[in-house]
C-alpha atoms as one frame of an Amber mdcrd trajectory, in Angstrom:
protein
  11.450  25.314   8.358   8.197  23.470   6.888   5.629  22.056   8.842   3.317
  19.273   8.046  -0.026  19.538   8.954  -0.975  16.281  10.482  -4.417  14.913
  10.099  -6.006  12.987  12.425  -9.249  10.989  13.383 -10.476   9.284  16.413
 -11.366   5.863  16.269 -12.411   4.008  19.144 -13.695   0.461  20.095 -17.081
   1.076  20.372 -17.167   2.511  16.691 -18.666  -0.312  13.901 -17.243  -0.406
  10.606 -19.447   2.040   9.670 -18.761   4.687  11.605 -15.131   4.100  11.418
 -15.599   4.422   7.044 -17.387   7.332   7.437 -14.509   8.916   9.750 -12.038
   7.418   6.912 -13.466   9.256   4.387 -14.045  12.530   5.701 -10.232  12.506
   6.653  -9.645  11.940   2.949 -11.947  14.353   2.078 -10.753  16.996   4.196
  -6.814  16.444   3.543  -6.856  16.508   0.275  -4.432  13.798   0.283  -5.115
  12.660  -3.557  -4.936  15.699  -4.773  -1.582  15.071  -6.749  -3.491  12.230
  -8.663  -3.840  13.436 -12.642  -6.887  11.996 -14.866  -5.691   8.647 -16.803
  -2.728   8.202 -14.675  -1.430   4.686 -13.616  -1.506   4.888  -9.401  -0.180
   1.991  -7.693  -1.359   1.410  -4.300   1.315  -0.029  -2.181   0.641  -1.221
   0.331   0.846  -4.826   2.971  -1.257  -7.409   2.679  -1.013  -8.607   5.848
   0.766 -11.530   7.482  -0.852 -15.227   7.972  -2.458 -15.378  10.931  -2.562
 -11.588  11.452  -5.704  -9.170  11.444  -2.513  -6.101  11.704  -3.033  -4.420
   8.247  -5.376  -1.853   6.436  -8.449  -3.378   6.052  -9.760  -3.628   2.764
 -12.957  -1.814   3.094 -10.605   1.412   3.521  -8.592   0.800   0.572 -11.871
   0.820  -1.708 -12.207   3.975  -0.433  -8.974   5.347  -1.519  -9.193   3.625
  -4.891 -13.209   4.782  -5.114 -11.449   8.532  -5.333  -8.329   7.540  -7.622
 -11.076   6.191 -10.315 -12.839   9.557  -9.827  -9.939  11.186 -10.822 -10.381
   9.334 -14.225  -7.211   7.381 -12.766  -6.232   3.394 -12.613  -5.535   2.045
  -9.492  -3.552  -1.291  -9.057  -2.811  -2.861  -5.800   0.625  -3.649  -5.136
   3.095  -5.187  -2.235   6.440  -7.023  -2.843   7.740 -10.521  -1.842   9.697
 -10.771   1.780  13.149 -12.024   1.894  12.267 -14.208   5.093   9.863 -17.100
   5.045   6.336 -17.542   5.189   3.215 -16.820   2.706   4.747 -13.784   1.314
   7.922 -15.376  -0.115   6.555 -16.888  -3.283   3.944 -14.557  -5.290   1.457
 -17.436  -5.920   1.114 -17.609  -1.736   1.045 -14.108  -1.125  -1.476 -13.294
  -4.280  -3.610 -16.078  -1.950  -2.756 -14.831   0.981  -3.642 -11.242  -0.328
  -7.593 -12.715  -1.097  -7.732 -14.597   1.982  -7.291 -10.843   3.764 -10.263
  -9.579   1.579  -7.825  -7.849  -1.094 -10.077  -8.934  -4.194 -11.416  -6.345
  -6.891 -15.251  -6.836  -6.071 -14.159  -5.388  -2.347 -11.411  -2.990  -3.525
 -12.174  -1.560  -7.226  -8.284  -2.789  -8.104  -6.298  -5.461 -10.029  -3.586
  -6.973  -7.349   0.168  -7.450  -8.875   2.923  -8.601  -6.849   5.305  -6.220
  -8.236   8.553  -7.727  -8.381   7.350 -10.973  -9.845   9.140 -11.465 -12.814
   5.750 -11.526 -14.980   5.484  -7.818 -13.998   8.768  -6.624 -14.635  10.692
  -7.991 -12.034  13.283  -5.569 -10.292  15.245  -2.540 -11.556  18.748  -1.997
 -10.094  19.255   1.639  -9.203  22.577   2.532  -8.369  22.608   4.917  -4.768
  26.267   4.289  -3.897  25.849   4.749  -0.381  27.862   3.457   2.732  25.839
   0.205   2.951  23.902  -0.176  -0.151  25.444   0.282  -3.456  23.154  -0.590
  -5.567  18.751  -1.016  -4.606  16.824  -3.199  -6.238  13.750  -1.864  -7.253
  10.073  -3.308  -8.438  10.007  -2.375 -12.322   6.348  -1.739 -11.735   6.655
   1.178  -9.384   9.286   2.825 -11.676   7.113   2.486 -14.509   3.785   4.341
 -12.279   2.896   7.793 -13.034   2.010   7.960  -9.208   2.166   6.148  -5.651
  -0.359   5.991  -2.564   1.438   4.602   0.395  -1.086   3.033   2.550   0.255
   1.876   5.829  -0.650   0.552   9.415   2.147   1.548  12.204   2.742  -1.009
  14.407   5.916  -2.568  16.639   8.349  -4.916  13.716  10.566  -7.297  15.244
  13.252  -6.211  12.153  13.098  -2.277  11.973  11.985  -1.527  15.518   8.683
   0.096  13.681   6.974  -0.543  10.551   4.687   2.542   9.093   5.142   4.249
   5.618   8.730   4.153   5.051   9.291   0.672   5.832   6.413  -0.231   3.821
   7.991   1.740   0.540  11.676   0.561   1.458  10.930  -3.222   1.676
């Protein structure tokens, strides 16, 4: 049996954004997490963008962190989420590219390009046949088949559709 080793960092209210950074970083820092990152490899972020209305997502001073160390690596980042199936900004990519700024997800604050990945402009989807009980065949973004590496970054939070949203919902939708 393997165990994980689980990394962990106390944030609290009182802490600015400052403080919280600096507690970001060492965690990164520490865990090694990007270690798996080769020089002149294409890494795409993926990650949520957040929802209209919603402050619930990783803010983007953290994710210029992460893609401050992917560049170090000699590396290009590229920030990437997918379309939702159910309405609101994030059906169409033109709204949630907008929506994506709006939320502070711009190069000058992150040190990445932003691509909706299953846009058809980008490559649209790849089917990917599973043959499993309930799904057949996935459909998969073209762009994150095509990456020499991926960096899930992920909030975990209540979701009204899976019960919780974290890392694996954020990779499987």
């Amino acid at each position: 049996r393997v165990k994980s080793k689980v990394y962990f960092i106390k944030v609290n209210d009182a802490d600015d954004l400052q403080v919280r950074r600096a507690k970001f970083v060492h965690l990164l820092d520490k865990s090694n997490l990007l270690d798996f990152i080769g020089q002149s490899q294409r890494v795409v972020v993926k990650m949520h963008f957040g929802e209209d209305g919603n402050t619930g997502f990783v803010k983007p001073e953290y994710v210029r962190e992460v893609c401050q160390r992917i560049i170090k690596k000699q590396a290009s980042p590229l920030l990437s989420d997918t379309n939702t199936l159910y309405r609101g900004r994030r059906l169409t990519t033109e709204e949630h590219i907008k929506l994506a700024y709006e939320h502070g997800f711009t190069k000058d604050t992150t040190g990445a390009d932003l691509i909706i990945a299953d846009d058809r402009k980008e490559g649209g989807t790849t089917d990917i046949k599973i043959n499993q009980k309930f799904i057949r065949v996935a459909k998969i973004a073209t762009l994150f088949l095509a990456a020499d590496a991926i960096v899930g970054l992920a909030h975990f939070k209540g979701h009204m559709m899976t019960g919780f949203g974290g890392a694996l919902k954020n990779l499987g939708m």
